[in-house]
N, C-alpha and C positions, 0 to 999 in steps of 0.2 A: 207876408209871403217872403222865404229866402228867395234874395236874387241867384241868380244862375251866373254862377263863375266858372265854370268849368267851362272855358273855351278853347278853341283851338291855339294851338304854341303860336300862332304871329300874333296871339292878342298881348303876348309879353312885351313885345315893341310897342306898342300903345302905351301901356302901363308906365314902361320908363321913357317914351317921348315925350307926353303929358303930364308927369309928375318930375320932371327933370329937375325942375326948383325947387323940390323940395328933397334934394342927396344934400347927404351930411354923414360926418364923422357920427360912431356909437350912438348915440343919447342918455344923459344920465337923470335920472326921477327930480325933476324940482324939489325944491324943500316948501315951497308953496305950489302944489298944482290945484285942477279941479278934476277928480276924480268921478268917473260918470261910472252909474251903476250895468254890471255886468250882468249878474244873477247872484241869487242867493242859495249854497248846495246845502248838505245835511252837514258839512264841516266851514261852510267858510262863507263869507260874506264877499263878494271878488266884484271889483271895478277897475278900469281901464286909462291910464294918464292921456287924455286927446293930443296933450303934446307931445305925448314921445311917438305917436305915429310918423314914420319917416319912409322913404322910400329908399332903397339899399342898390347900389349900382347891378347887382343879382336880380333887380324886380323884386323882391323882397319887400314887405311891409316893414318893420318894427312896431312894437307895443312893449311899455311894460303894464303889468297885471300886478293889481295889490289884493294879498289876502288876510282876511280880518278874521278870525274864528269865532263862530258864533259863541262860542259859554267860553267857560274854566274849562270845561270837560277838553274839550277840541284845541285849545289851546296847550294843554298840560301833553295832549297827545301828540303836537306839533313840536314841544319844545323837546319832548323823547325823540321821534324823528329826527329832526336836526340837531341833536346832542345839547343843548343850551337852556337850563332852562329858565333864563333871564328871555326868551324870546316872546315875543307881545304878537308881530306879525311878520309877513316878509313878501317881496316883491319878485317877480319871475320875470324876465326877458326873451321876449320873444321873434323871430323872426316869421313871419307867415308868408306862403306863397300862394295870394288868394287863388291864380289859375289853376294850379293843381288839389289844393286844399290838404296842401301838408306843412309843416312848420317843424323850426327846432328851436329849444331851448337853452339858450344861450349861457343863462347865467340865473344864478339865486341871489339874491340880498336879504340879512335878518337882520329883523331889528328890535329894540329892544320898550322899555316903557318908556324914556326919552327920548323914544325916535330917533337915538344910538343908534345908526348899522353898526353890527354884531362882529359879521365877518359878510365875506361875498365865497360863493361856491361857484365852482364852473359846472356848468350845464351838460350840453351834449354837442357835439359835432354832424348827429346823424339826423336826418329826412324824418319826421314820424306821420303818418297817417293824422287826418285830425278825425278824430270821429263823431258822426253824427249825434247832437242833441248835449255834447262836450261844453264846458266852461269856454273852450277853445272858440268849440263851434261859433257859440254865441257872440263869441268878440269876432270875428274874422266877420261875421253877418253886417256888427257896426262898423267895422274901420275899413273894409274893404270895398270899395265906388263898385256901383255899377261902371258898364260903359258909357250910360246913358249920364249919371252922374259926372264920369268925367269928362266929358265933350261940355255940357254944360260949363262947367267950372272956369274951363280953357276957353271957351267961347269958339271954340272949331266948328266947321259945319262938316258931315262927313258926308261922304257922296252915299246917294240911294245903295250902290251897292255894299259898301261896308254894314249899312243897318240889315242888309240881307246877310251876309257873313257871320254879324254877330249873334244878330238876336234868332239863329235857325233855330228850330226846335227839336232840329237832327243832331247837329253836334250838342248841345246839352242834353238830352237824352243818352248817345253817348257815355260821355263827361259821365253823368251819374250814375248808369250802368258801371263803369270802370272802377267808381268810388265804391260802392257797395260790393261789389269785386275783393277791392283792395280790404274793407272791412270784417266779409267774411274770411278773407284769409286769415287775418289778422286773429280772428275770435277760433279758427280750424287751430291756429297753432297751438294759443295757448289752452284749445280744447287737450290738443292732441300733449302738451306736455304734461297735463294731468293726467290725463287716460295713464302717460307711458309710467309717472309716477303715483299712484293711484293713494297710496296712504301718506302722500306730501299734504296737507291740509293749507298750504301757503299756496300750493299751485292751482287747486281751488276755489282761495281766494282772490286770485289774479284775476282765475277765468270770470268770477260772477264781479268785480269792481269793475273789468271792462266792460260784460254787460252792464252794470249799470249804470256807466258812464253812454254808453250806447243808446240808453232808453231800452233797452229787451230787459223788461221787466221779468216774466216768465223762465228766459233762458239767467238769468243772474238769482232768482229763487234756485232753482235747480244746485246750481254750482255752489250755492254757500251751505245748501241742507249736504251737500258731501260732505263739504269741511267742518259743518258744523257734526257732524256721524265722530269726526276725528278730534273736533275739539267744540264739546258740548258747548261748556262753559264761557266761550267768549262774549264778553259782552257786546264789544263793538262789532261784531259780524250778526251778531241776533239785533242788532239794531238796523243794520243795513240792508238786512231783508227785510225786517218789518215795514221799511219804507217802502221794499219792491211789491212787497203784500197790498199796503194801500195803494200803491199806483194800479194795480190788479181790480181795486175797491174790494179787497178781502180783506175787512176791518177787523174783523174776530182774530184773524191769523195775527194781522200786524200788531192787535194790543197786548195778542196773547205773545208774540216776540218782547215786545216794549215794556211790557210788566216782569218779564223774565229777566231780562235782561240789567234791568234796577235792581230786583232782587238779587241778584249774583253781583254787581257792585253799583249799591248805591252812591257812588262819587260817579256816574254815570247819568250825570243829567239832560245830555241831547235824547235820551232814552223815555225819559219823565215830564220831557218838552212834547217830542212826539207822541206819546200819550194822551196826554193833554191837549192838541191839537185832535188828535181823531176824534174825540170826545167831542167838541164844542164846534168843528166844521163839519165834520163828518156825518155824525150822528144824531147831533145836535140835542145830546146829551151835559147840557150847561152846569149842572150839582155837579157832577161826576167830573168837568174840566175844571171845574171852581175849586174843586179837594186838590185835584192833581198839581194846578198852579199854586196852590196855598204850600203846597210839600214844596214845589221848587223852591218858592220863594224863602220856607226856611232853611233852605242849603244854601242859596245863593242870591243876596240880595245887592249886589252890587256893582256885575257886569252888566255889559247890554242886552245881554238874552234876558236878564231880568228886569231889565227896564220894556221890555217887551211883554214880558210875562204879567208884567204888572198895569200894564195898559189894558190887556186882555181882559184883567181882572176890573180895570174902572169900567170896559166898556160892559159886561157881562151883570156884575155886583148889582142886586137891587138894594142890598142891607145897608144904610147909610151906617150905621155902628160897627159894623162886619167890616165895611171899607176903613172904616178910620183905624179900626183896630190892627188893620194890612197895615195900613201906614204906616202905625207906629211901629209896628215890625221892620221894617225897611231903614228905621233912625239907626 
């Protein structure tokens, strides 16, 4: 269950009373950390440095955030993005303000196949909303103490009435009223800058990424069948719903996305992953995952999605010949 952060502004004085030993100058990424798992999204593999959590004389968290892309595909797409295309992965710095549940992003780092940083980018200066169900979300859930958590820590007793203060279940009701506030605005605007630009198909795509960074499955279908009216052909937005489809459990839809989507460019393998996936979770249609993994695996036998893809296959494979003959594909 998410703890309830959202508490009243004296809870920021706690935060920085009880965490006072742990201010410090920036933080920069070890070259040896242990990186704990964040989540895994439809582009990226994302885990969190425990040590770079720091507390900022603003009450402020620090984090930084590493993203790993799952294939070629995501990566080749990352290295367009950030103009490089020597880029392998790259790291985001964050500041979080667990009370309010908004954070900015301070800084980029890329880096390269020798774990090269590339270049460093500057971030942003401004407050953003974290939104519900967010990569963000999900870290701010680990690195951010309860209160309960930091009284413990500190070894403080706190008098009966602060435990009434914090833990009401007025003020965090509240608190998340305010939040889903802040989020429907947030999803009105960039409704409303579509609406006002109606044949932008970029503004459409805005509106359904933050649905689907949101979890609003339904409302992020919506918004990319527009974009998609304006530009059929994309692959990676026909992929992007197809996943909103299966969150839906509208498996016809999403395969019928995921098959389109490869056939209009098969160097689109998150497309043929997912596929593959509805098939043998889903469906539970194991032949028909077994083709689709055998197709990735001849485009791509030597990242880690296909060292995944390939596991799938020893767990599934009954053909002991069938498998050896995988293998040998894979040399």
């Amino acid at each position: 269950m998410k703890p309830d952060l959202n508490r009243i502004r004296s809870a920021q004085f706690v935060y920085c009373s009880l965490f006072a030993i742990l201010l410090c100058a920036l933080p920069l990424p070890a070259s040896a950390v242990q990186w704990r798992a964040v989540a895994t999204s439809t582009r990226n593999q994302v885990a969190y440095d425990e040590d770079s959590v720091r507390l900022t004389q603003l009450g402020r968290l620090t984090v930084w955030l590493r993203f790993v892309p799952r294939g070629e595909t995501q990566r080749k797409a990352a290295a367009a993005e950030y103009e490089d295309k020597r880029y392998r992965f790259h790291l985001e710095f964050f500041e979080i303000d667990c009370s309010q549940q908004n954070a900015i992003l301070g800084m980029i780092d890329i880096y390269g196949a020798s774990r090269e940083r590339l270049k460093r980018m500057k971030g942003s200066d401004q407050l953003e909303m974290i939104l519900p169900g967010s990569v963000l979300d999900l870290t701010s859930q680990q690195v951010c103490p309860t209160m309960e958590d930091m009284v413990g820590e500190e070894e403080v007793e706190a008098p009966d009435s602060d435990d009434t203060v914090f833990d009401g279940s007025d003020s965090g009701s509240e608190a998340d009223t305010q939040a889903k506030l802040q989020l429907q605005k947030k999803l009105r605007d960039l409704k409303q800058a579509a609406t006002d630009k109606p044949t932008d198909p970029e503004k459409w795509r805005s509106l359904g990424n933050a649905c689907f960074d949101a979890d609003l499955p339904e409302e992020a279908i919506s918004a990319y069948s527009r974009a998609l009216k304006l530009l059929p052909q994309d692959a990676d937005m026909l992929n992007d719903q197809g996943a909103m489809y299966r969150q839906t459990r509208n498996f016809s839809k999403a395969l019928e996305n995921f098959e389109k989507a490869f056939k209009l460019d098969p160097r689109n393998l998150e497309s043929l992953y997912n596929s593959a996936y509805v098939y043998a979770f889903d469906l539970n249609n194991i032949p028909k995952a077994l083709e689709q993994w055998r197709l990735y695996l001849q485009r791509d036998n030597q990242s880690e999605s296909a060292r995944q893809v390939l596991s799938f296959v020893e767990r599934f494979q009954k053909d002991g010949d069938s498998s050896l003959l995988l293998m040998n594909t894979l040399k």
